[in-house]
C-alpha positions as CSV (number, residue, x, y, z in Angstrom):
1,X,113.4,115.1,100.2
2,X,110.5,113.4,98.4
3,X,110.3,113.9,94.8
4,X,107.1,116.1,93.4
5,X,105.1,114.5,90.9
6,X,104.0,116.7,88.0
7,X,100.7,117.3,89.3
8,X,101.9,118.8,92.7
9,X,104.8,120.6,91.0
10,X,101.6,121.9,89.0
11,X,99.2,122.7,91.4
12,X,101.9,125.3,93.1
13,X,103.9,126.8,90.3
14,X,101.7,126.0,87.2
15,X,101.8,130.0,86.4
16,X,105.1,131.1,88.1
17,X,107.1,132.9,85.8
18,X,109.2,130.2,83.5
19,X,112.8,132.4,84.7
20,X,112.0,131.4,88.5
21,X,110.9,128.0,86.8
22,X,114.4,127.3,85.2
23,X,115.7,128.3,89.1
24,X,113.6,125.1,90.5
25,X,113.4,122.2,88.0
26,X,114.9,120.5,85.3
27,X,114.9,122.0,81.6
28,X,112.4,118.9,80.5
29,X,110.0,119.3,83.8
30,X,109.8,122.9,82.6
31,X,109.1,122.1,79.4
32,X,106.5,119.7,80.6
33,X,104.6,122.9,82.8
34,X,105.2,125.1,80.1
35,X,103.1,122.7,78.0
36,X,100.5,121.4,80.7
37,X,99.7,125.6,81.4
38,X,98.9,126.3,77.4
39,X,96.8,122.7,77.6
40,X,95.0,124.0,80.7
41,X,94.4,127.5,79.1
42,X,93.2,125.8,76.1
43,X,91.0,123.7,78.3
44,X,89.2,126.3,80.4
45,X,88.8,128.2,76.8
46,X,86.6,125.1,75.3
47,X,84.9,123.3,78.1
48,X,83.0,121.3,76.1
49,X,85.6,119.8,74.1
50,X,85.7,115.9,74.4
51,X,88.8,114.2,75.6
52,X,90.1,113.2,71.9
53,X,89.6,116.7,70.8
54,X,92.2,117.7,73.6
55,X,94.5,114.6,72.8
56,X,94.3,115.8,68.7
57,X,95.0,119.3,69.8
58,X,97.5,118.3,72.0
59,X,99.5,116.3,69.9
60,X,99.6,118.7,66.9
61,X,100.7,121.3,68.7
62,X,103.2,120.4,70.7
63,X,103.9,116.9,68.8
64,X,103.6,114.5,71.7
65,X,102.5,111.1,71.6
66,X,99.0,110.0,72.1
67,X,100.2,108.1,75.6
68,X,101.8,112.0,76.5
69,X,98.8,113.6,75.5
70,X,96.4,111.7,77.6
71,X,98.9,111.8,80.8
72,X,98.8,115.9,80.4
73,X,94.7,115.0,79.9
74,X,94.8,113.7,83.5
75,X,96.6,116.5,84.8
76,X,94.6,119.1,83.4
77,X,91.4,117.7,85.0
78,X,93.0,117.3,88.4
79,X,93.6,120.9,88.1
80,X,90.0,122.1,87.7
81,X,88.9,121.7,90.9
82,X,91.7,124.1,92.2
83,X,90.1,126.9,89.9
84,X,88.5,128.7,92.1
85,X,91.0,129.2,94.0
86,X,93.9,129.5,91.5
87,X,91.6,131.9,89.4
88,X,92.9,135.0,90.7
89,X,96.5,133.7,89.9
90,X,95.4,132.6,86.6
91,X,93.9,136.5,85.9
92,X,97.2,137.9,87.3
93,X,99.2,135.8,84.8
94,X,96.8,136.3,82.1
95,X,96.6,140.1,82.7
96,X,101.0,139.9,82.6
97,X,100.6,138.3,79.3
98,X,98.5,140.5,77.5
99,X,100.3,143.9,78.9
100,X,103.8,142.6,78.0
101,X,102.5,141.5,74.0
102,X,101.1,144.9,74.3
103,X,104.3,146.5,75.1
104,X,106.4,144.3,72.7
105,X,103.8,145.4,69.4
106,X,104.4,149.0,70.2
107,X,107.8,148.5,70.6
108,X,108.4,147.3,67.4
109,X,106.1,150.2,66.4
110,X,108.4,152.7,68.3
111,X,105.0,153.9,69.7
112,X,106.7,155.1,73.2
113,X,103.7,156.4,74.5
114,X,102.0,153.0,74.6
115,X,105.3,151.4,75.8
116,X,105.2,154.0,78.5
117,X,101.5,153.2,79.7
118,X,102.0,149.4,79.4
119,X,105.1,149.7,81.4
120,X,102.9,151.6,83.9
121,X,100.7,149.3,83.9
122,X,103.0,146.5,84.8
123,X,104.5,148.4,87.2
124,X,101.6,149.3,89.1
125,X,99.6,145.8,88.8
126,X,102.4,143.9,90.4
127,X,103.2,146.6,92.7
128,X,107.0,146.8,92.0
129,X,106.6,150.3,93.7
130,X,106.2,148.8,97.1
131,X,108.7,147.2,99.5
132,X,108.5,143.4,100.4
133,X,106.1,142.9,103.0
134,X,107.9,141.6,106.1
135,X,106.8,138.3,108.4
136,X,105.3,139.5,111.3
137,X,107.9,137.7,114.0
138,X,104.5,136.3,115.7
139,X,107.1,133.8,118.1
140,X,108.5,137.5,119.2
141,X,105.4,139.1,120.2
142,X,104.8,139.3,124.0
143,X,101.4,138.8,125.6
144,X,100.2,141.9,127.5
145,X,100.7,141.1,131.3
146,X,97.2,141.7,133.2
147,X,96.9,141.7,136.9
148,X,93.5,141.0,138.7
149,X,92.8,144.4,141.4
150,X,89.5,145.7,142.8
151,X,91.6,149.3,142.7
152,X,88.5,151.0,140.8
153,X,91.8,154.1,139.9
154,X,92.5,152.3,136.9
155,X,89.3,153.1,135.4
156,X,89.4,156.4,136.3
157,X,86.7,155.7,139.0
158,X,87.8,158.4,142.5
159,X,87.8,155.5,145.6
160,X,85.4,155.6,148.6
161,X,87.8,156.2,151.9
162,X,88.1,153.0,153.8
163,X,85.9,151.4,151.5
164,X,86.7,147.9,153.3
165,X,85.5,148.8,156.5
166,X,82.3,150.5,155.6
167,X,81.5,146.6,153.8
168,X,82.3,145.3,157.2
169,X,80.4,148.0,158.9
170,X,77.5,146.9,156.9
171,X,77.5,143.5,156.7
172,X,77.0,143.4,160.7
173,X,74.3,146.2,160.8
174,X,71.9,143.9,158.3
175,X,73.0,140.3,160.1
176,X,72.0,142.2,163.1
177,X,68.7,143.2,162.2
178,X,68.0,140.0,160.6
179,X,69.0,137.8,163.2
180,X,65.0,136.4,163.7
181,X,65.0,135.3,160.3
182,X,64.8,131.0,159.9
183,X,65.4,128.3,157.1
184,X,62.6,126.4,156.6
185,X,62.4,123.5,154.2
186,X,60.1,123.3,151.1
187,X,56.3,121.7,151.6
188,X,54.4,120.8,149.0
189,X,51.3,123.1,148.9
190,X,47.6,122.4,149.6
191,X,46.0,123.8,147.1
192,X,42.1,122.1,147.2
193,X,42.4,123.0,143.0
194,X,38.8,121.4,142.8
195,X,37.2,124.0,145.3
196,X,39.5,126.9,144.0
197,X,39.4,126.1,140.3
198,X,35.7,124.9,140.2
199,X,36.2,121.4,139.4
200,X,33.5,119.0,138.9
201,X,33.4,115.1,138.0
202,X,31.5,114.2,135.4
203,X,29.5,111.3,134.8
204,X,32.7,109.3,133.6
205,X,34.8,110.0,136.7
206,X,36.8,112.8,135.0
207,X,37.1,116.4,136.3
208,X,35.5,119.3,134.3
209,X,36.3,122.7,134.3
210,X,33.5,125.3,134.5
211,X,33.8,128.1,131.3
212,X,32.6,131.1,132.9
């Protein structure tokens, strides 16, 4: 299996929970998207820093070298044009963060009732309530059989008796009575337009049309 660069390892699990993290990937690529998510968050929270004001910040807070810095740099901005459609993850992640600082201040408070709601909370944003949804088996599913008929029962429609040989019946009486009837090919019609549309020539040799 093909190694993942950091950017594709990035793209899918930049905000998976670091405990599933640990389950994947090494304890220095972990690191690495540990480091890479609090440079991104940084980044969407100052969108018009300049590149060395991300390096700086970078590099003093998580005391990389300049050449790290500006490899997270180019990782960071290959990742903004997923936003849109990591936004909802990024929400769901921040959303996670804030309600389990919550919980941890009123713990050391001892404030259970806010423990209680944050829990809650928790609980009821990530729907731990709820089973698994399960795979529909799609390959399992069998296509409806359908059979062609001109049995009008199926609709509910009641059947004319002997419906067949009343067509027949039919069909003969009107081929009878329109046995004279002939084919005849198209002809072009003779019209006279200039007698029955009261066209004139004009001095020019052009036809004219009368405005009654």
């Amino acid at each position: 299996m093909p190694q993942l660069s950091t950017l594709d390892i990035c793209r899918q699990d930049l905000f998976t929970a670091k405990s599933e993290l640990e389950l994947r990937y090494t304890d220095m690529v972990v690191a690495r998207i540990m480091r890479i998510r609090e440079e991104y968050n940084w980044f969407l929270s100052n969108p018009d820093a300049k590149d060395r004001q991300f390096v700086e910040n970078a590099m003093a807070r998580f005391g990389i070298e300049k050449s790290a810095a500006y490899s997270d740099l180019k990782v960071v901005k290959a990742l903004l044009p997923h936003l849109a459609s990591a936004s909802r993850d990024f929400h769901r992640y921040r959303y996670n963060e804030m309600i389990l600082e919550t919980f941890q201040m009123a713990k050391k408070r001892k404030d259970t009732k806010t423990m209680e709601k944050a829990a809650s909370s928790y609980a009821k944003f990530n729907r731990v309530d709820l089973e698994d949804e399960q795979v529909v088996p799609y390959d399992m599913i069998v296509v409806q059989p359908f059979t062609a008929t001109d049995d009008p029962t199926v609709l509910g429609i009641k059947p004319i008796p002997n419906i067949r040989e009343k067509i027949r019946t039919l069909l003969n009486k009107y081929r009878a009575e329109n046995i004279d009837i002939e084919d005849i090919e198209f002809e072009e019609a003779d019209l006279e337009e200039a007698d029955l549309f009261n066209m004139e020539e004009q001095d020019d040799g052009k036809p004219e049309e009368d405005i009654l």
